[in-house]
C-alpha positions as CSV (number, residue, x, y, z in Angstrom):
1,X,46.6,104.5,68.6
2,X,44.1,103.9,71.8
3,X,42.3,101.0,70.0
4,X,45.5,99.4,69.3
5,X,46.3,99.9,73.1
6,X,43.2,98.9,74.4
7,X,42.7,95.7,72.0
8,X,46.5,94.6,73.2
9,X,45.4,94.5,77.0
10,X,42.0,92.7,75.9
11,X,44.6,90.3,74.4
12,X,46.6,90.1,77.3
13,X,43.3,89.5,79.5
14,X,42.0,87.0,77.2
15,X,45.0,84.7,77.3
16,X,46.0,84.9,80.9
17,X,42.1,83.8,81.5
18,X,43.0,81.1,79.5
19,X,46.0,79.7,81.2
20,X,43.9,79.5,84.7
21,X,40.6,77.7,82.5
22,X,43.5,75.4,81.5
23,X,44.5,74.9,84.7
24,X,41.2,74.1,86.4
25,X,40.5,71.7,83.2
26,X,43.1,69.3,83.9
27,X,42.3,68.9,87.6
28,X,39.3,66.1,88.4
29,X,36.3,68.6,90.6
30,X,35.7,71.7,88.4
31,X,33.4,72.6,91.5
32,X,30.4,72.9,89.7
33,X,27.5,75.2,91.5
34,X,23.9,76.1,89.7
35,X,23.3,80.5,89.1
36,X,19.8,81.8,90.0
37,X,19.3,81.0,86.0
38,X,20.0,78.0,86.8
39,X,23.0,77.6,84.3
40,X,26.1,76.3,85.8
41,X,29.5,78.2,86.7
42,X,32.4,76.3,87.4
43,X,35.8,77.6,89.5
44,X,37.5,78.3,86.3
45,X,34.8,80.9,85.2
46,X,35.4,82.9,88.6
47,X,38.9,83.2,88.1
48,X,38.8,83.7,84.1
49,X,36.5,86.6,85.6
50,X,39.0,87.9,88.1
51,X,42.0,87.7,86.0
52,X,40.3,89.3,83.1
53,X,38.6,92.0,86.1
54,X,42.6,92.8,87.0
55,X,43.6,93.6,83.6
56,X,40.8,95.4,81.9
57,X,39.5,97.4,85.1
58,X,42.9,99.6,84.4
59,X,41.5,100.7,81.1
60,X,38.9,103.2,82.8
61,X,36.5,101.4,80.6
62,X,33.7,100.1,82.7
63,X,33.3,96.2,82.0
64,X,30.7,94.1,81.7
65,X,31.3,90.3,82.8
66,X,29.1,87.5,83.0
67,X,30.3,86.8,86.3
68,X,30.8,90.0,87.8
69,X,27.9,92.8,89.0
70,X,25.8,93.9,86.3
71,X,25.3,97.6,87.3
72,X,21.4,99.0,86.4
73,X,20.6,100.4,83.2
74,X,20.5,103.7,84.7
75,X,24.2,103.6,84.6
76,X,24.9,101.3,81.8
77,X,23.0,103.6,79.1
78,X,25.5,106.5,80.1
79,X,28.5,104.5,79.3
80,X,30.3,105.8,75.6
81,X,32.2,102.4,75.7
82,X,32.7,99.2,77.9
83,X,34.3,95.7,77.7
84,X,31.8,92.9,77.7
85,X,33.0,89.7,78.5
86,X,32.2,85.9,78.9
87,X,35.5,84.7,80.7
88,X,34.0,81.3,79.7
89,X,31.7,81.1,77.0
90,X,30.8,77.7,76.7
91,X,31.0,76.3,80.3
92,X,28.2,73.2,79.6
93,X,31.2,72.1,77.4
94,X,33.6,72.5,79.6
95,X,32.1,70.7,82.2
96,X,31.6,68.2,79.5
97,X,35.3,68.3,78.5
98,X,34.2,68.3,75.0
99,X,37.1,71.3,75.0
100,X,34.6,73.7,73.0
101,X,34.9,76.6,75.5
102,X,36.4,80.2,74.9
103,X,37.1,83.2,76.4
104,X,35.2,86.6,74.8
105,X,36.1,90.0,75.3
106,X,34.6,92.8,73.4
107,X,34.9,96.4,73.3
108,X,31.6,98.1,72.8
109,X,31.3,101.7,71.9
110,X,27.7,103.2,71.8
111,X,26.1,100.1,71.0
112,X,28.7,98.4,68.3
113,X,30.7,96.2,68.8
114,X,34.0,97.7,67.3
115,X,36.8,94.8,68.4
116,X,36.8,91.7,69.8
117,X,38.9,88.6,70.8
118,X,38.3,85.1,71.2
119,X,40.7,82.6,73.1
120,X,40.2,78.8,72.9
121,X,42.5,77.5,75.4
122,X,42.3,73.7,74.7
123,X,43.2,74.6,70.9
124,X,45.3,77.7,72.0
125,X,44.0,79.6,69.2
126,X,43.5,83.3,69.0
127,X,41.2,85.3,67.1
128,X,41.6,89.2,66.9
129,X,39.2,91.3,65.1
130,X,39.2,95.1,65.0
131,X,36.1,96.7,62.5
132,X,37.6,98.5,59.6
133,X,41.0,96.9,60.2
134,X,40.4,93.2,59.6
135,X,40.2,90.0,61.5
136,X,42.8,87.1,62.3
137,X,43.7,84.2,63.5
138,X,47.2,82.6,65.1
139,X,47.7,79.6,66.7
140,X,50.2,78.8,70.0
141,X,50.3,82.8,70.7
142,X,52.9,83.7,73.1
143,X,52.0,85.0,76.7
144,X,53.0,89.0,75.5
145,X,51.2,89.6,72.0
146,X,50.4,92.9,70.5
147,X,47.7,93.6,67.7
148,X,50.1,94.5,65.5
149,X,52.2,91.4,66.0
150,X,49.0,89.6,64.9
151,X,49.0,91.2,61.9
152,X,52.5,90.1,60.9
153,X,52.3,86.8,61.8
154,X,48.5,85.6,61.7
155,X,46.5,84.4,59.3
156,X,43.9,86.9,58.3
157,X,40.1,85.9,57.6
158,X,38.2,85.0,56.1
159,X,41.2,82.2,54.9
160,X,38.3,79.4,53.5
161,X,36.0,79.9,50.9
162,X,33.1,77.6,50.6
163,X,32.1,76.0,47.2
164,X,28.6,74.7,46.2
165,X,27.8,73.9,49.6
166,X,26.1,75.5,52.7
167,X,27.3,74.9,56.1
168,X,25.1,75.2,58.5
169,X,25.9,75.5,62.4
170,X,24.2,74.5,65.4
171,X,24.7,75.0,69.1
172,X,26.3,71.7,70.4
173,X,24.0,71.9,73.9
174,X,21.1,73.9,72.7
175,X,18.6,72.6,70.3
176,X,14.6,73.3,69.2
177,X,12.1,73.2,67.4
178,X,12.2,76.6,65.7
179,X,15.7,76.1,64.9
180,X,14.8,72.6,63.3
181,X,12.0,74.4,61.4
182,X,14.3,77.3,60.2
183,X,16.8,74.1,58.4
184,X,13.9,72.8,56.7
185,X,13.1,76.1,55.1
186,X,16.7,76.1,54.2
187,X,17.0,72.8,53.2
188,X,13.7,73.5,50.3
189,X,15.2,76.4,49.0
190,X,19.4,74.9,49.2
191,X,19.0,71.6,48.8
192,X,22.5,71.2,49.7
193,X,23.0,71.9,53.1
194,X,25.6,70.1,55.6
195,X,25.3,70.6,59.6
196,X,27.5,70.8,62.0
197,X,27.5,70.8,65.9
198,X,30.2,73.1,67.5
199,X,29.7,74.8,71.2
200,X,30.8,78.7,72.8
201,X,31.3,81.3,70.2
202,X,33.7,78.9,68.1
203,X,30.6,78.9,65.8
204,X,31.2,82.7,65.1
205,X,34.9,82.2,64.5
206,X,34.1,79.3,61.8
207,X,32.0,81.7,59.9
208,X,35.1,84.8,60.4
209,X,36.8,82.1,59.1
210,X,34.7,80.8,56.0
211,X,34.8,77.0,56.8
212,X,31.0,77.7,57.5
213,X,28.5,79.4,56.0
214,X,25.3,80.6,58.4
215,X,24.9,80.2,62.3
216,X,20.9,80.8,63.3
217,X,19.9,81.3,66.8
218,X,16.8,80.9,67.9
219,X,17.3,80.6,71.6
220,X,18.0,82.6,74.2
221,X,21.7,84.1,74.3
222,X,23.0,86.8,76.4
223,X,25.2,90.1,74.8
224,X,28.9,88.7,75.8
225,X,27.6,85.4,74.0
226,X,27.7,87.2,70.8
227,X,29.4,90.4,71.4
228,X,33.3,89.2,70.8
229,X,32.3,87.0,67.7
230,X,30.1,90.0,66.5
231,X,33.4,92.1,66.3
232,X,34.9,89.3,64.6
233,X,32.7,88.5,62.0
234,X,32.4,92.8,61.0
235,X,36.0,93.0,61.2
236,X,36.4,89.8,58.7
237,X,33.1,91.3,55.9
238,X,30.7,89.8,57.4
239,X,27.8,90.2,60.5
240,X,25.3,89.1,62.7
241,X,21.4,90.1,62.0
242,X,18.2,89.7,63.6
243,X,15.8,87.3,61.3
244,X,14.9,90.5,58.9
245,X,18.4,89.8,57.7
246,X,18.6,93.5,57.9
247,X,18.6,94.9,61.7
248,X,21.8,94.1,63.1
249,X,22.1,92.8,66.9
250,X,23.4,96.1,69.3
251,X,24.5,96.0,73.2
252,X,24.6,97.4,76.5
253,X,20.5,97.0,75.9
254,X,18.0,97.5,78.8
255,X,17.3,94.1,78.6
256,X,20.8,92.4,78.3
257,X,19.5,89.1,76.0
258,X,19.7,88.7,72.5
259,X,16.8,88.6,70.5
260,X,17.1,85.7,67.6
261,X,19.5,86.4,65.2
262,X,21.0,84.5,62.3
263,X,25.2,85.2,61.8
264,X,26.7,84.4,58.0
């Protein structure tokens, strides 16, 4: 099956990527330089980039990287399907060595997410999610894994279910008001409501998962923030909406940053 095939070399990109981030985290200068956005990039988001680049540019699939050239939407609107990719979602962290970082690779076909994987190298934890087939997770993966491998030997999610209690997520470097205003509304109709702090798209994994409940975003994120975790959370029952809780979030958009959204 093509998806299988194509899911098994976003694998293979994902974790390779993650063996060089490893590498440049346990050196002391992460060589630290400021975008034209003024967000940081460090030398292990260039090479996640080209290593990732190297696997997924033999696919045919035109892809999509944070780090790489982000062809005009003349183009992009013509493309059927493309990878989208943060080689390293979470790089504040990283640079923080808080180890809350991933890797995010997404396939996107017209608009929809429809698979995604998530590496966090400090943890060396794996999630794979394909929409329709179902979403896992497996820790310590070997350097060769296949989809179907996964399957056999993962633990499929959700594998928590929360009782009498909402968990609510929050970016670990990205706070405001609105989001602080959304909890309060929460909090008067919950009552019950615990938060918790977690950076890069480990907060979509926790809710793939079910150890948390409701992730709400009002702040600016970019497509291959979300786009891996999106594919995630459909291929584990649940999704990511804008604040209508009825319009989901869709890629390869003219304008390539997320509008607010709220994931459970």
């Amino acid at each position: 099956m093509e998806e299988f095939l194509l899911v098994d070399k976003a694998i293979e990109a994902a974790l390779r990527a993650g063996n060089r981030i490893r590498e440049v985290y346990s050196t002391p200068d992460f060589f630290v330089e400021q975008k034209e956005d003024q967000t940081p990039v460090t030398l292990a988001d260039h090479l996640a980039h080209q290593e990732i680049s190297q696997i997924l540019n033999a696919t045919a699939i035109p892809v999509l990287s944070e780090e790489g050239s982000h062809a005009n939407y003349s183009e992009r609107q013509n493309w059927k399907k493309l990878w989208l990719v943060d080689p390293l979602d979470g790089t504040k962290e990283f640079i923080k060595r808080n180890d809350e970082f991933t890797v995010n690779i997404a396939l996107i076909a017209n608009g929809h997410p429809v698979a995604g994987v998530i590496y966090a190298p400090v943890f060396d934890t794996l999630y794979v999610g394909i929409v329709g087939l179902g979403a896992w997770r497996i820790q310590c993966p070997p350097d060769f894994l296949s989809y179907q491998q996964i399957q056999k030997n993962g633990i499929q999610l959700p594998d928590q279910q929360l009782v009498e209690k909402i968990i609510v997520l929050l970016s670990r470097s990205h706070m405001n008001g609105q989001t602080e205003e959304y909890i309060r509304q929460l909090r008067k109709k919950n009552g019950n409501i615990e938060l918790q702090s977690k950076g890069s798209s480990l907060k979509l994994c926790m809710i793939a998962e079910g150890s948390a409940s409701i992730y709400p975003k009002q702040g600016t994120t970019m497509e291959w923030d979300t786009a891996a975790g999106h594919a995630l959370l459909l291929a584990s029952g649940k999704n990511i909406f804008l604040p209508d809780l009825q319009t989901e979030l869709i890629y390869n958009k003219e304008n390539l940053q997320n509008p607010h959204f709220i994931a459970l």
